[in-house]
C-alpha positions as CSV (number, residue, x, y, z in Angstrom):
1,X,2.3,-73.7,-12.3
2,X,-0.1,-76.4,-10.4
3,X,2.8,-78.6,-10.0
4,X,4.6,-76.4,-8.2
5,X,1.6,-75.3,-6.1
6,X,0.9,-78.7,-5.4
7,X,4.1,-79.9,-4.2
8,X,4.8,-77.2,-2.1
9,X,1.8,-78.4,0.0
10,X,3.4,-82.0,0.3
11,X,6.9,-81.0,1.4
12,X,5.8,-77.4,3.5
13,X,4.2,-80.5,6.2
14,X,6.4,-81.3,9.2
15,X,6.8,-84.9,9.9
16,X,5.7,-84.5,13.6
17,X,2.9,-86.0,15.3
18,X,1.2,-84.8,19.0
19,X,-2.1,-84.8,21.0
20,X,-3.9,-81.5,20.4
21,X,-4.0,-79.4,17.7
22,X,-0.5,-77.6,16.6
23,X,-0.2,-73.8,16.4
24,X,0.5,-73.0,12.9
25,X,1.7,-70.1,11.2
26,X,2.2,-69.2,7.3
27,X,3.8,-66.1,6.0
28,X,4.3,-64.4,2.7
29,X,8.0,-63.2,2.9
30,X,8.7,-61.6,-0.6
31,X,9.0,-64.8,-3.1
32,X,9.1,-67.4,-0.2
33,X,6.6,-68.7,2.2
34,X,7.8,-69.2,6.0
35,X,6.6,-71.7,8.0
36,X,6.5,-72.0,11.4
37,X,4.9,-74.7,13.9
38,X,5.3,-76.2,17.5
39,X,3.2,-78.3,19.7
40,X,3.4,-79.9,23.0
41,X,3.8,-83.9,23.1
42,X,3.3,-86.1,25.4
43,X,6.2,-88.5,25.2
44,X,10.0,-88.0,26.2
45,X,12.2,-85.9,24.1
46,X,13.9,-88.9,22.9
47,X,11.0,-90.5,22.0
48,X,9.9,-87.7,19.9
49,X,12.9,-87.3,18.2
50,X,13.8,-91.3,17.3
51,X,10.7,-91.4,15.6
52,X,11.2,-88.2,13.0
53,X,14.5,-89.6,12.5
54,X,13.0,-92.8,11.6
55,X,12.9,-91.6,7.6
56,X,12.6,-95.3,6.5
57,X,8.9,-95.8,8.4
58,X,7.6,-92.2,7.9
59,X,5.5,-93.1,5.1
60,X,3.7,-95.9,7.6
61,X,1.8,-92.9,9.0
62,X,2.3,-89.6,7.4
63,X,-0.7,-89.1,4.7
64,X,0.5,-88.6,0.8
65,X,4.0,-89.5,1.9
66,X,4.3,-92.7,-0.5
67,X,8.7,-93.5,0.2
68,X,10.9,-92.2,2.2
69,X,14.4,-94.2,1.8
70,X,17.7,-93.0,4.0
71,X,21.2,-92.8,3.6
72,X,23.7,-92.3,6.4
73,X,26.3,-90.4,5.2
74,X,28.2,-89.7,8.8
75,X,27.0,-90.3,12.6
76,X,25.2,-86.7,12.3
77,X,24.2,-86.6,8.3
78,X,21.1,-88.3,7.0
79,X,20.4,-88.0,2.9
80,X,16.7,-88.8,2.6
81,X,15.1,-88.8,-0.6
82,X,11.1,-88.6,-0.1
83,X,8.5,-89.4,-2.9
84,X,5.1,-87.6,-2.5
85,X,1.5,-87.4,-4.0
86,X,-0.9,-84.6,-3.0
87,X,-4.5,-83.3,-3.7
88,X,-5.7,-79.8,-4.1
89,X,-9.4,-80.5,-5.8
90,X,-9.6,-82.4,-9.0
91,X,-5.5,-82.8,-8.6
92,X,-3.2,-85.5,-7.9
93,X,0.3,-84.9,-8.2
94,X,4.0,-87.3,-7.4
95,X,6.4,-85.1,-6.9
96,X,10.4,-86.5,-5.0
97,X,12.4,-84.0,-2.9
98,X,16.2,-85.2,-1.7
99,X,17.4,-83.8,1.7
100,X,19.9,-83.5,3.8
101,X,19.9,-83.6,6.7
102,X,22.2,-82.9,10.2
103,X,20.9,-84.0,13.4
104,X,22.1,-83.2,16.9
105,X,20.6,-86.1,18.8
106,X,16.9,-85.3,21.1
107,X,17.8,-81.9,20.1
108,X,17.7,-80.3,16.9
109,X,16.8,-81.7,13.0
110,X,18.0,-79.1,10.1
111,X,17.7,-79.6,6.9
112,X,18.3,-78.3,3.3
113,X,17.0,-79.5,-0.2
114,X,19.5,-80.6,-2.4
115,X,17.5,-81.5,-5.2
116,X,14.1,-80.6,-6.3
117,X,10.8,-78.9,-7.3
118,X,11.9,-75.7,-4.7
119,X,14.6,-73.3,-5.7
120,X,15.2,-73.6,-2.1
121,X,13.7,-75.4,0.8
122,X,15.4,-75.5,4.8
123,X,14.9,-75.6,8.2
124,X,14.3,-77.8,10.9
125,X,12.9,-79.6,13.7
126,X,13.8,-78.3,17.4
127,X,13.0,-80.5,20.7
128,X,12.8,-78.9,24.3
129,X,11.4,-80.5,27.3
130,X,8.9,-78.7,29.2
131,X,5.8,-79.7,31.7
132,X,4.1,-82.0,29.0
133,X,7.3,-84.0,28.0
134,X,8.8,-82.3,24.7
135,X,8.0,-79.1,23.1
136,X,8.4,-79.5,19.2
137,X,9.0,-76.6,17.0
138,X,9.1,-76.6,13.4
139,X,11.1,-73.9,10.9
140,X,11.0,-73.7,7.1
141,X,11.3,-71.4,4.5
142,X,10.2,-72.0,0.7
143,X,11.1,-70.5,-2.1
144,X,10.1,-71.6,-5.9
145,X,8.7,-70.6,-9.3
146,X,7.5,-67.0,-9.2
147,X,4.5,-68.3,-11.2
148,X,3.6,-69.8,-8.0
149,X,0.0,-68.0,-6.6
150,X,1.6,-67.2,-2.8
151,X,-1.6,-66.4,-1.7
152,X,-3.4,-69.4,-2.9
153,X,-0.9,-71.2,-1.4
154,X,-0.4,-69.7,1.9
155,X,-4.6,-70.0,2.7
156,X,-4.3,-73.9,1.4
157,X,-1.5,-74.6,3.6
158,X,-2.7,-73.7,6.9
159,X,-5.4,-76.3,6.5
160,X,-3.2,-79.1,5.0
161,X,-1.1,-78.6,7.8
162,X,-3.4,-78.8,10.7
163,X,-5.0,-82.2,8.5
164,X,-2.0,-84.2,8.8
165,X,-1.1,-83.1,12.4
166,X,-4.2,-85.0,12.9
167,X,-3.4,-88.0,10.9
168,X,0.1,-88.0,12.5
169,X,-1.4,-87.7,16.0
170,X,-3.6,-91.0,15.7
171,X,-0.9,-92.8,14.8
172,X,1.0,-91.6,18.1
173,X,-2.0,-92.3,19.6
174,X,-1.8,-95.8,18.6
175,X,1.7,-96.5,18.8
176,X,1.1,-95.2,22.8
177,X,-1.1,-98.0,23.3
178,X,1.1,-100.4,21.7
179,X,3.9,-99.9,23.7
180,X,6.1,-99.1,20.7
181,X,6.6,-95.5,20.9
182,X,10.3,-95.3,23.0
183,X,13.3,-94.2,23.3
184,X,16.1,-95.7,21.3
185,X,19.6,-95.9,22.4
186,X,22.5,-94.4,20.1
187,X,23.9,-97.9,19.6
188,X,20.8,-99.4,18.5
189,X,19.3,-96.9,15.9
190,X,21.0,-97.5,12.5
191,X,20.6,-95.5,9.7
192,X,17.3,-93.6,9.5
193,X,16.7,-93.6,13.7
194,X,15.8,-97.2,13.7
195,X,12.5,-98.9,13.2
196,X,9.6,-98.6,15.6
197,X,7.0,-100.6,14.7
Protein backbone atom coordinates (compact mmCIF):
# COMPACT_ATOMS: atom_id res chain seq x y z
CA UNK A 1 0.00 0.00 0.00
CA UNK A 2 2.84 2.77 0.78
CA UNK A 3 4.31 2.10 -2.46
CA UNK A 4 1.55 2.97 -4.24
CA UNK A 5 0.86 5.98 -2.07
CA UNK A 6 4.23 7.08 -2.55
CA UNK A 7 4.58 6.93 -6.10
CA UNK A 8 1.51 8.47 -6.88
CA UNK A 9 3.04 11.61 -5.24
CA UNK A 10 6.20 11.49 -7.67
CA UNK A 11 4.35 11.03 -10.93
CA UNK A 12 0.86 13.26 -9.82
CA UNK A 13 3.81 16.53 -10.14
CA UNK A 14 3.77 18.48 -13.48
CA UNK A 15 7.05 19.11 -14.90
CA UNK A 16 6.45 22.88 -15.23
CA UNK A 17 8.20 25.61 -13.65
CA UNK A 18 6.93 29.67 -13.24
CA UNK A 19 7.29 32.70 -11.01
CA UNK A 20 4.56 32.75 -8.40
CA UNK A 21 2.88 30.27 -6.79
CA UNK A 22 0.60 27.82 -9.11
CA UNK A 23 -3.13 27.30 -8.38
CA UNK A 24 -3.63 23.85 -7.58
CA UNK A 25 -6.50 21.67 -7.36
CA UNK A 26 -6.92 17.83 -6.11
CA UNK A 27 -10.08 15.90 -6.35
CA UNK A 28 -11.43 12.53 -5.19
CA UNK A 29 -13.35 11.25 -8.30
CA UNK A 30 -14.56 7.75 -7.26
CA UNK A 31 -11.18 5.41 -7.36
CA UNK A 32 -9.10 8.20 -9.09
CA UNK A 33 -7.65 11.42 -8.09
CA UNK A 34 -7.85 14.48 -10.67
CA UNK A 35 -5.46 16.87 -10.90
CA UNK A 36 -5.55 20.11 -12.16
CA UNK A 37 -3.01 23.13 -12.27
CA UNK A 38 -2.10 26.30 -14.32
CA UNK A 39 0.15 29.21 -13.69
CA UNK A 40 1.21 32.27 -15.54
CA UNK A 41 4.98 32.31 -16.87
CA UNK A 42 6.96 34.76 -17.78
CA UNK A 43 8.72 33.54 -20.84
CA UNK A 44 7.32 33.01 -24.53
CA UNK A 45 5.13 30.09 -25.22
CA UNK A 46 7.88 28.47 -27.08
CA UNK A 47 10.07 28.86 -24.49
CA UNK A 48 7.85 27.21 -22.00
CA UNK A 49 7.14 24.42 -24.06
CA UNK A 50 10.91 23.47 -25.42
CA UNK A 51 11.91 23.13 -22.03
CA UNK A 52 8.97 20.32 -20.80
CA UNK A 53 9.74 18.73 -23.89
CA UNK A 54 13.32 18.57 -22.97
CA UNK A 55 12.59 14.91 -21.15
CA UNK A 56 16.41 14.10 -21.31
CA UNK A 57 17.40 17.32 -18.84
CA UNK A 58 14.30 17.22 -16.62
CA UNK A 59 15.94 15.54 -13.86
CA UNK A 60 18.69 18.62 -13.82
CA UNK A 61 15.98 20.54 -11.98
CA UNK A 62 12.89 18.70 -11.08
CA UNK A 63 13.29 17.44 -7.26
CA UNK A 64 13.08 13.32 -6.77
CA UNK A 65 13.14 12.98 -10.47
CA UNK A 66 16.48 10.81 -10.69
CA UNK A 67 16.32 9.76 -15.03
CA UNK A 68 14.33 10.71 -17.46
CA UNK A 69 15.58 9.06 -20.96
CA UNK A 70 13.50 9.80 -24.45
CA UNK A 71 12.61 8.05 -27.40
CA UNK A 72 11.26 9.64 -30.54
CA UNK A 73 9.14 7.37 -32.02
CA UNK A 74 7.57 9.91 -34.87
CA UNK A 75 7.88 13.94 -35.28
CA UNK A 76 4.82 14.19 -32.74
CA UNK A 77 5.44 10.93 -30.37
CA UNK A 78 7.89 10.97 -27.43
CA UNK A 79 8.21 7.52 -25.31
CA UNK A 80 9.80 8.65 -22.07
CA UNK A 81 10.56 6.35 -19.45
CA UNK A 82 11.10 8.34 -15.93
CA UNK A 83 12.76 6.87 -12.74
CA UNK A 84 11.62 8.48 -9.39
CA UNK A 85 12.37 8.51 -5.61
CA UNK A 86 9.99 10.21 -3.11
CA UNK A 87 9.53 10.95 0.68
CA UNK A 88 6.40 10.85 2.76
CA UNK A 89 8.10 10.78 6.52
CA UNK A 90 10.38 8.00 7.37
CA UNK A 91 9.90 6.82 3.47
CA UNK A 92 11.92 6.62 0.52
CA UNK A 93 10.74 4.97 -2.43
CA UNK A 94 12.16 4.42 -6.53
CA UNK A 95 9.56 3.84 -8.38
CA UNK A 96 9.80 4.07 -12.96
CA UNK A 97 6.76 5.10 -15.03
CA UNK A 98 6.99 4.77 -19.13
CA UNK A 99 4.97 7.35 -21.13
CA UNK A 100 3.91 8.30 -24.11
CA UNK A 101 3.61 10.95 -25.18
CA UNK A 102 1.98 13.29 -28.34
CA UNK A 103 2.93 16.78 -28.71
CA UNK A 104 1.41 19.51 -30.84
CA UNK A 105 4.29 21.98 -30.94
CA UNK A 106 3.94 25.44 -28.22
CA UNK A 107 0.63 24.07 -27.89
CA UNK A 108 -0.51 21.08 -26.23
CA UNK A 109 1.56 17.88 -24.28
CA UNK A 110 -0.82 14.65 -23.70
CA UNK A 111 0.16 11.86 -22.31
CA UNK A 112 -0.80 8.27 -21.29
CA UNK A 113 1.07 5.62 -19.04
CA UNK A 114 1.93 2.67 -20.74
CA UNK A 115 3.52 0.93 -18.14
CA UNK A 116 3.55 1.17 -14.48
CA UNK A 117 2.62 1.43 -10.75
CA UNK A 118 -0.97 3.30 -11.99
CA UNK A 119 -3.71 1.26 -13.43
CA UNK A 120 -4.03 4.30 -15.38
CA UNK A 121 -2.35 7.64 -15.49
CA UNK A 122 -3.11 10.69 -18.52
CA UNK A 123 -3.36 13.96 -19.40
CA UNK A 124 -1.49 16.82 -20.38
CA UNK A 125 0.22 20.03 -20.55
CA UNK A 126 -1.69 23.04 -22.42
CA UNK A 127 0.11 26.45 -23.42
CA UNK A 128 -1.79 29.72 -24.25
CA UNK A 129 -0.38 33.16 -24.49
CA UNK A 130 -1.86 35.71 -22.50
CA UNK A 131 -0.61 39.29 -20.87
CA UNK A 132 2.29 37.55 -18.83
CA UNK A 133 3.73 35.51 -21.78
CA UNK A 134 2.26 31.76 -21.59
CA UNK A 135 -0.55 30.54 -19.51
CA UNK A 136 0.28 26.80 -18.52
CA UNK A 137 -2.33 24.42 -17.61
CA UNK A 138 -1.96 21.09 -16.36
CA UNK A 139 -4.56 17.92 -16.53
CA UNK A 140 -4.28 14.45 -15.02
CA UNK A 141 -6.20 11.77 -13.77
CA UNK A 142 -4.93 8.72 -11.53
CA UNK A 143 -6.19 5.82 -10.99
CA UNK A 144 -4.44 2.76 -8.92
CA UNK A 145 -4.74 0.09 -6.19
CA UNK A 146 -7.96 0.49 -4.23
CA UNK A 147 -5.90 -0.15 -1.10
CA UNK A 148 -4.64 3.26 -1.86
CA UNK A 149 -5.85 5.82 1.25
CA UNK A 150 -7.43 8.70 -1.37
CA UNK A 151 -7.65 10.90 1.32
CA UNK A 152 -4.27 10.60 2.66
CA UNK A 153 -3.23 11.09 -0.56
CA UNK A 154 -5.19 13.91 -1.88
CA UNK A 155 -4.15 16.30 1.46
CA UNK A 156 -0.25 15.16 0.76
CA UNK A 157 -0.47 16.07 -2.73
CA UNK A 158 -1.53 19.56 -2.66
CA UNK A 159 1.61 20.39 -0.63
CA UNK A 160 4.05 18.25 -2.72
CA UNK A 161 2.79 19.95 -5.56
CA UNK A 162 3.05 23.49 -4.60
CA UNK A 163 7.04 22.27 -3.13
CA UNK A 164 8.25 21.51 -6.47
CA UNK A 165 6.62 24.42 -8.30
CA UNK A 166 8.97 26.15 -6.11
CA UNK A 167 11.97 24.14 -6.89
CA UNK A 168 11.13 24.25 -10.60
CA UNK A 169 10.68 28.05 -10.45
CA UNK A 170 14.29 28.74 -9.15
CA UNK A 171 15.63 26.90 -11.66
CA UNK A 172 13.69 29.22 -14.30
CA UNK A 173 14.76 31.78 -12.33
CA UNK A 174 18.27 30.89 -12.96
CA UNK A 175 18.24 29.77 -16.39
CA UNK A 176 16.53 33.62 -16.99
CA UNK A 177 19.65 35.03 -15.79
CA UNK A 178 21.72 32.81 -17.83
CA UNK A 179 20.42 33.58 -20.91
CA UNK A 180 19.63 29.96 -21.61
CA UNK A 181 16.02 29.77 -21.29
CA UNK A 182 14.76 30.22 -25.33
CA UNK A 183 13.09 29.32 -27.87
CA UNK A 184 14.17 26.40 -30.04
CA UNK A 185 13.57 26.05 -33.64
CA UNK A 186 11.81 22.76 -35.04
CA UNK A 187 14.94 21.92 -36.98
CA UNK A 188 17.26 22.20 -34.07
CA UNK A 189 15.44 20.23 -31.16
CA UNK A 190 16.08 16.50 -31.60
CA UNK A 191 14.60 13.96 -29.72
CA UNK A 192 13.42 14.99 -26.22
CA UNK A 193 12.98 19.08 -27.28
CA UNK A 194 16.67 19.56 -27.30
CA UNK A 195 19.08 20.49 -24.56
CA UNK A 196 19.06 23.87 -22.77
CA UNK A 197 21.61 24.07 -20.57
Amino acid sequence: MCKYLLVLLWLVCPTVFAGEAPVVSVVLAGSAIQVDSSIALPVQTCAAYALLTNYDGLPQFIPGLLQSHSERLAPDRVRVMQVGEVQVFIFRVRMQSLLDMQEVPDKHIRFRQIAGDFVSYDGSWDFSANAAGTQLDYHATLSFKPYVPLLLARSILVQDVQQKFVSIAREVEARKHRGALHCLQAAASGAGGGDEN
